[in-house]
N, C-alpha and C positions, 0 to 999 in steps of 0.2 A: 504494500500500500504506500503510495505516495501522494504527504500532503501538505499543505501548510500548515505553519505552527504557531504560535505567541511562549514564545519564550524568555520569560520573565522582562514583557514587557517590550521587549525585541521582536517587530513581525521578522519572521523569515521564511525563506521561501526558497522549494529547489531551483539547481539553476539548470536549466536545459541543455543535455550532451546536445553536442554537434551533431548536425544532421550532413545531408551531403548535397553539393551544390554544383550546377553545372559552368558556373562562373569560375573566370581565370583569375588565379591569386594575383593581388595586386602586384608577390614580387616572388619570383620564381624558386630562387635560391637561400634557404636560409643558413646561416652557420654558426653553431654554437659554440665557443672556443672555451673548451674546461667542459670535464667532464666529473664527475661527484654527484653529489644528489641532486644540487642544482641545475647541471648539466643536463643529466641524464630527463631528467624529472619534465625540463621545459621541453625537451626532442621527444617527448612521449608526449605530449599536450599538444605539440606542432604537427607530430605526425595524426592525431587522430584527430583534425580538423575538417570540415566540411570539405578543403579541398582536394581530401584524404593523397592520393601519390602525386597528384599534378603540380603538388607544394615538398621541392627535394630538400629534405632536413640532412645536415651534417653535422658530428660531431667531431670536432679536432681538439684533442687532447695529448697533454705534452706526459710523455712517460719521465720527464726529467723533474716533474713535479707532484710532489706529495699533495694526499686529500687533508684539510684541514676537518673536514664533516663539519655539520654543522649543529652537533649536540647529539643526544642520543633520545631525544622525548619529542613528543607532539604534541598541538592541540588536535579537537575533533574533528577539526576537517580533512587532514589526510583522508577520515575515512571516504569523503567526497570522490579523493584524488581515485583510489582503489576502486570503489564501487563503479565511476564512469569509464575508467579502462575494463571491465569487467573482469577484476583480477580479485578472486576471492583470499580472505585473510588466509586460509589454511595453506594456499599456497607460498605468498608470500612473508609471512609471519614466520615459520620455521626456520627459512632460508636467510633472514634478518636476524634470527635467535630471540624475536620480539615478542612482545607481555604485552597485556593491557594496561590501559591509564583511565584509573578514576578520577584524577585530579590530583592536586598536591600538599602537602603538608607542610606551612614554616612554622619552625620552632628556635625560640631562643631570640626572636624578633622584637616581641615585648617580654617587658621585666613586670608587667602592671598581673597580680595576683588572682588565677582566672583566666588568663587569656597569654599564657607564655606558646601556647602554642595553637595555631587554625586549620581549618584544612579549608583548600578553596578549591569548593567543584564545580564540575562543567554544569551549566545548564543545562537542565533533562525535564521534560514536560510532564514528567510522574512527580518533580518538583512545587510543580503548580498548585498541586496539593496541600500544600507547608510553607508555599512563600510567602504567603500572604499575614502567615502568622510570625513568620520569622521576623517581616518588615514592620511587622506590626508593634512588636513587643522593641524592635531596635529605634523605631519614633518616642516609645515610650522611656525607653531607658534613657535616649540623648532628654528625652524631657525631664528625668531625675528619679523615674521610678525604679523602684526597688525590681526588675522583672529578670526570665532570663534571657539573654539574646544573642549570646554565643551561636556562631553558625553552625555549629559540628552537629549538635543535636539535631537540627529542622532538616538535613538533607540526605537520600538514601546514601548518594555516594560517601559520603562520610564515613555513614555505616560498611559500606563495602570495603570503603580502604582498611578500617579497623582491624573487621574480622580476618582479612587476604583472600577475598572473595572477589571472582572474576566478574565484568562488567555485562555481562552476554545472558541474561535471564533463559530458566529451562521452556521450551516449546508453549507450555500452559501458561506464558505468563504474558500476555499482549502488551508488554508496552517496551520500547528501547529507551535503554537507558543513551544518554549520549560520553563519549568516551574515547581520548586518545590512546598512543602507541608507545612503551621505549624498546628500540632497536638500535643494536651495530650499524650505526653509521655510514661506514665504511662497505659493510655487508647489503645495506640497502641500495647504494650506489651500483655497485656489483650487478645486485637483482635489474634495478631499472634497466642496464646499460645493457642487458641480454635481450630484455622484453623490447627496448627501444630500437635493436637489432634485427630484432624479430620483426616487425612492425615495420619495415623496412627505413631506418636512420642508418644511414651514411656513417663507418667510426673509420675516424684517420688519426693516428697516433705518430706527430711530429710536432715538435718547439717553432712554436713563434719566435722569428727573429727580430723581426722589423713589420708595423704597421703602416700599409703606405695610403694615400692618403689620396684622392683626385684633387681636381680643378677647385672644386666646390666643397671642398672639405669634409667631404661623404670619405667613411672605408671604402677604399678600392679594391684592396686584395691584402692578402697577408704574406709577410714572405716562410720559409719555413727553414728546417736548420740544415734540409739535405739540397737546398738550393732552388728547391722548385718554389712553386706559389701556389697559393689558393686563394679565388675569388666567389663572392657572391653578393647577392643584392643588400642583403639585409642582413647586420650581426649580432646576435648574442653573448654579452661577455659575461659568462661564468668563470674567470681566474682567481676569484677569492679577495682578498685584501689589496691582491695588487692594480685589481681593476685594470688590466693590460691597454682593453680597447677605450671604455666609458673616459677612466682618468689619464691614463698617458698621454693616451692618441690622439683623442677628441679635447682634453683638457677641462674636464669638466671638473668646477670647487667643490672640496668635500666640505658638508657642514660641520661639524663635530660636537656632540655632546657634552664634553668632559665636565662643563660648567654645573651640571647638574646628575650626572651618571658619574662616579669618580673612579669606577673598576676597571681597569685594562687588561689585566692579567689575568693567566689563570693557570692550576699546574693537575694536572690527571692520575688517575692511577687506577686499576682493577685491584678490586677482593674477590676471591671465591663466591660462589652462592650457594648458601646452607640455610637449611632450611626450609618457612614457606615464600614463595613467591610474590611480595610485596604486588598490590596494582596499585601504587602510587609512588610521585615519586617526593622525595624529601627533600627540605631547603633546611638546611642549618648555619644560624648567624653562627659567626669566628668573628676573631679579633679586630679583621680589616677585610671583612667581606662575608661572606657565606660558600657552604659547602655542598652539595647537590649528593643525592646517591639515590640510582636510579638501578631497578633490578631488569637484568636480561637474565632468559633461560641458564646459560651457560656463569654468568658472572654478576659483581655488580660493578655497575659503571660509577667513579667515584671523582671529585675534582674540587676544586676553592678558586673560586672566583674571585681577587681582593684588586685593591686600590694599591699600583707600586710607589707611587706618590708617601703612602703610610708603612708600607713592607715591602721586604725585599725578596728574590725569588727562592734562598734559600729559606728566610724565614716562611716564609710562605708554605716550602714544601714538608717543613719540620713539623708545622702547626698542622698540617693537614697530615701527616703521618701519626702524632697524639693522637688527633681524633679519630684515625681510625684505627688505632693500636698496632701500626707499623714502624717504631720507631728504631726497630733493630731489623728491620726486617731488607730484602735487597729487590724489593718489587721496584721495579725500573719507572720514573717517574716523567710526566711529558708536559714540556714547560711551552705556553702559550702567550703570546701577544695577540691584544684584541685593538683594533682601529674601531670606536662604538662613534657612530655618526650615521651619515647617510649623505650620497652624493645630491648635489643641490638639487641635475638633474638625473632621474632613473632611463628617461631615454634622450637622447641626444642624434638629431641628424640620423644615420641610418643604424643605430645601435641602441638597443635595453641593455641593461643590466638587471641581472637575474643572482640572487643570493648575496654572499658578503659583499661582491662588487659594488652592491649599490646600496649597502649600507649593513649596519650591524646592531641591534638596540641589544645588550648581555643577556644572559640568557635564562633569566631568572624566569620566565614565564614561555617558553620554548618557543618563541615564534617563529626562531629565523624560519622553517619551512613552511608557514604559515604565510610569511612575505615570498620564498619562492615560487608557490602555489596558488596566490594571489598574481602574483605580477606577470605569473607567466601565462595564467586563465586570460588576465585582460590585454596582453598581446596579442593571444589567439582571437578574442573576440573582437580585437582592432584590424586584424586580418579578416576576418568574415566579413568585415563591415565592409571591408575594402576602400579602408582612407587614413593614409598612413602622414597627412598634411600638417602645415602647420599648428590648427585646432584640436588635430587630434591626440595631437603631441601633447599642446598643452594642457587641455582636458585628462590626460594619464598622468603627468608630472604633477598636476595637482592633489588627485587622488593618491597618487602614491607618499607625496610630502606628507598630507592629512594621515593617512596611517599611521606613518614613523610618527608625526608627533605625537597622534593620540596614544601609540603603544607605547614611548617614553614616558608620557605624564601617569600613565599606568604604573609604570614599571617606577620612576621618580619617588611616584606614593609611598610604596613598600619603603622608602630608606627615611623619607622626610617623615614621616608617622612614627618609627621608632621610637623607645623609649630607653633606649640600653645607652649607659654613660661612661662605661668600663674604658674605651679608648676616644682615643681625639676621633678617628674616623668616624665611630659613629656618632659623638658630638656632632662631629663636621654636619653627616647626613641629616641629624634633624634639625639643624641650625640654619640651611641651606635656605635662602631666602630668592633664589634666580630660579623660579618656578614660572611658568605659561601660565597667563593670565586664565585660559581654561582649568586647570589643577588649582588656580587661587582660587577661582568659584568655586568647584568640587569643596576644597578644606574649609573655604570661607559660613560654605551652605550648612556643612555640618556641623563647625563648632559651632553656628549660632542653634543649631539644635531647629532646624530646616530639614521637613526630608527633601531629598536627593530625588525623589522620581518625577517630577515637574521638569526641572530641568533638564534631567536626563534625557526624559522621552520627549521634549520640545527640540533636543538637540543644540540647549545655552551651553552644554561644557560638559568635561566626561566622553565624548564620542569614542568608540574603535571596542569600550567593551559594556557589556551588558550589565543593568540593574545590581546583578544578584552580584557578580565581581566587586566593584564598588561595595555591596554593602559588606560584604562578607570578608574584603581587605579590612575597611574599617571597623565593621565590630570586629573584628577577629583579632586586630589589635589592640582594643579595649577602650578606642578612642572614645571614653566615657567620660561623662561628671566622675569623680573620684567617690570612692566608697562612699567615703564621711558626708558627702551632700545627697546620699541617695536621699528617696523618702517611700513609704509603702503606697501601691500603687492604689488609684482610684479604681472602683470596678469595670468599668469602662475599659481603663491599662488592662486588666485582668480576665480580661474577658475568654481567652485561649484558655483551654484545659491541654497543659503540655504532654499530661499523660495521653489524652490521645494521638497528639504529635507522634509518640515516642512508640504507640503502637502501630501505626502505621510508616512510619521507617521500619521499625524492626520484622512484622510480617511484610512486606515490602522485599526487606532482603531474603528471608526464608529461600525466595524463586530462583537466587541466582548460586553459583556454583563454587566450592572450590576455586582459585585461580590458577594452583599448577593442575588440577584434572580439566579444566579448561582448557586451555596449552594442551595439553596431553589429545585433544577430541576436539577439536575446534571446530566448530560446525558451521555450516553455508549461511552464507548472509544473504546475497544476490536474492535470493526466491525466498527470505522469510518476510513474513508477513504483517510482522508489526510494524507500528507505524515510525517513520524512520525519519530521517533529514539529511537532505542530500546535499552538499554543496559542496561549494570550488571554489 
């Protein structure tokens, strides 16, 4: 069944796969240069466009260069990505060593008693049941009552991540929950780059040596390392950070975040996997940053994310080996620079840029494949359109700037809400006053003890994520009156009986499974029949 939805306030709506057209692409040749999830990810979205082979996708990929990936988690839309290629999870899930994702869990974020730790889940319209009460009792608490409004309680996923129970409800249970991925990176890359092969994408494995340039300042052609060239109409640069074609060639400003994002670095490492199969993944504050640990089949994916400005790369790796009790141990660790900004423009003349190329926001809420998935749908859809002109250009670079900012002011929140005082960094972060006039609204609306959904759903401030985010950041941080001014609530505040909240999350979960017997038997999505959401 497919339908639309109201997701906490959010209409959304599927987006319609490509159909097939007898029209000629407006540009015959397209070439993706960088291959990785990014790569692979947009030559699969190029290839299965309306103008299905009449449109020749190439990918040229330099063996001389390493995948940086770009994280090991999603949010729910991948499931979008899969479902429109008709690629069910049981296929490519295994082949990735991928889990499900409930959502995620920061801890150690607030010190405020009650609220040291939150979990923050995806929107699921079996939520709709509980939101109301959740939003309800969180107007009251900013207003000073005594009520409870922690989000962990009010939402099924919560309960799922708790128990280690898989997102994938048994046959009798009609409703989808909604639900991202953690996978090998690396391994997903792999996968796409076979299916994208299949599908017939062009792969040529040669170093760019020189981008050369026409009359007009369009890419002409590429040169390569064994002398020859490669030309085509239209370029994709997936090269990562170095942005080969978008920033080199074409010269386009990057904007940079640093003023308000303070994290550049980052240093990695795997643990074993024992035990049950987490479906969430975990954000844990440290000293001058936070730490991620995200469960694959095979391992867990582990890393600290900090600010070098505040630590250095050893300290960095020492503090993140205590936390995860390797501090004798000789697991080989993998030290990361991060460019976190976003090029001014994401397409330029005859070139998009497609993943870190075109910008980076940390990764504390997994988006980057969220932005490659995004940017690469609305290239295809600007090819269908077939009008690749100056208006069309800028109507894309605008949409794509709105993103990055509103994903920042997102992501901003999480650090300027803190309340941990332990180091300068995180002083720094809630002290942080060079915030987007839309996030002063956000902060301004709630501490005056204003709800947030007026504005939200008018679209004054707040854009890129949905209602129940926002609230579920902020009460989950305890951004409350302080104890001592609470007061008992009026009956009106009280009106929710939480014990039935709390029975309907928990028979709610009953339905769904195990998370490693889930893995174990994944079952077909394509043909089930609950009600779903599809998007790209």
């Amino acid at each position: 069944m497919r339908d639309t939805a109201t997701v906490f306030n959010q209409h959304v709506a599927p987006r319609p796969l490509s159909g097939s057209t007898d029209a000629q692409p407006p540009v015959q040749h397209v070439c993706v240069v960088g291959g990785g999830t990014a790569g692979w990810m947009t030559a699969l979205m190029l290839a299965t466009s309306a103008y299905g082979a009449r449109l020749k996708v190439t990918v040229l990929e330099s063996p001389q260069v390493g995948i940086i990936g770009v994280g090991e988690g999603s949010t729910p839309w991948l499931r979008g990505f899969f479902d429109g290629l008709g690629i069910e999870e049981s296929e490519w899930m295994p082949a990735c060593n991928a889990t499900y994702k409930a959502g995620i869990t920061f801890q150690g974020w607030s010190t405020k008693p009650g609220f040291e730790r939150y979990f923050h889940p995806f929107a699921s319209m079996l939520d709709n049941m509980t939101m109301h009460q959740f939003v309800d009792n969180v107007h009251a608490r900013l207003d000073g009552a005594d009520v409870h409004a922690h989000p962990d309680r009010f939402f099924v996923a919560a309960a799922l991540a708790r128990q280690g129970l898989g997102p994938r409800a048994s046959h009798n249970f009609p409703f989808d929950i909604w639900y991202g991925y953690h996978f090998d990176a690396t391994l997903l890359g792999q996968f796409l780059g076979r299916k994208a092969v299949e599908r017939g994408v062009s792969h040529l494995q040669r170093h760019v040596t020189e981008v050369l340039l026409d009359e007009h300042g369009d890419i002409d052609r590429l040169r390569l390392d064994d002398g020859g060239f490669l030309a085509a109409d239209f370029f994709v640069d997936c090269t990562g950070f170095s942005s080969l074609l978008i920033g080199k060639a074409l010269q386009t400003p990057f904007v940079p975040y640093a003023e308000n994002l303070f994290n550049d670095a980052a240093v990695a490492m795997p643990t074993p996997m024992k035990g049950r199969i987490e479906s969430q993944t975990v954000s844990t504050a440290l000293r001058h940053g936070w730490a991620w640990k995200i469960p694959l089949t095979n391992r867990h994916g582990n890393g600290y994310v900090y600010s070098s400005a505040h630590c250095s790369a050893d300290q960095a790796e020492t503090e993140l080996r205590k936390h995860l009790g390797l501090l004798d141990s000789d697991v080989p660790a993998r030290h990361l620079k991060m460019r976190v900004g976003r090029m001014s423009k994401q397409w330029s003349r005859n070139c998009v840029a497609v993943g870190l190329s075109q910008g980076f926001i940390e990764p504390l809420e997994a988006t980057a494949l969220l932005f490659v998935q995004r940017t690469a749908a609305a290239l295809v859809d600007a090819l269908e359109k077939g009008d690749l002109g100056p208006t069309a250009r800028d109507s894309f670079n605008e949409a794509m700037r709105a993103r990055f900012e509103n994903t920042r002011d997102y992501i901003v929140a999480h650090y300027k809400t803190n309340s941990r005082s332990d180091t300068e960094y995180w002083r720094a972060n809630a002290e942080n006053m060079k915030l987007s006039e839309s996030l002063q609204q956000v902060l301004m609306t709630w501490m005056s003890r204003k709800p947030l959904t007026a504005g939200l759903k008018a679209g004054r401030f707040g854009q890129g994520y949905p209602i129940v985010s926002w609230y579920a950041l902020l009460a989950g941080m305890g951004i409350f009156p302080e104890g001592a001014d609470l007061r008992p609530p009026t009956p009106h505040q009280a009106r929710h009986r939480l014990e039935t909240v709390d029975d309907f999350v928990a028979r709610s979960a009953t339905n769904f499974p195990d998370h490693r017997k889930l893995l174990a038997n994944i079952p077909p999505r394509l043909g089930d029949k609950t009600l779903q959401l599809y998007l790209w």
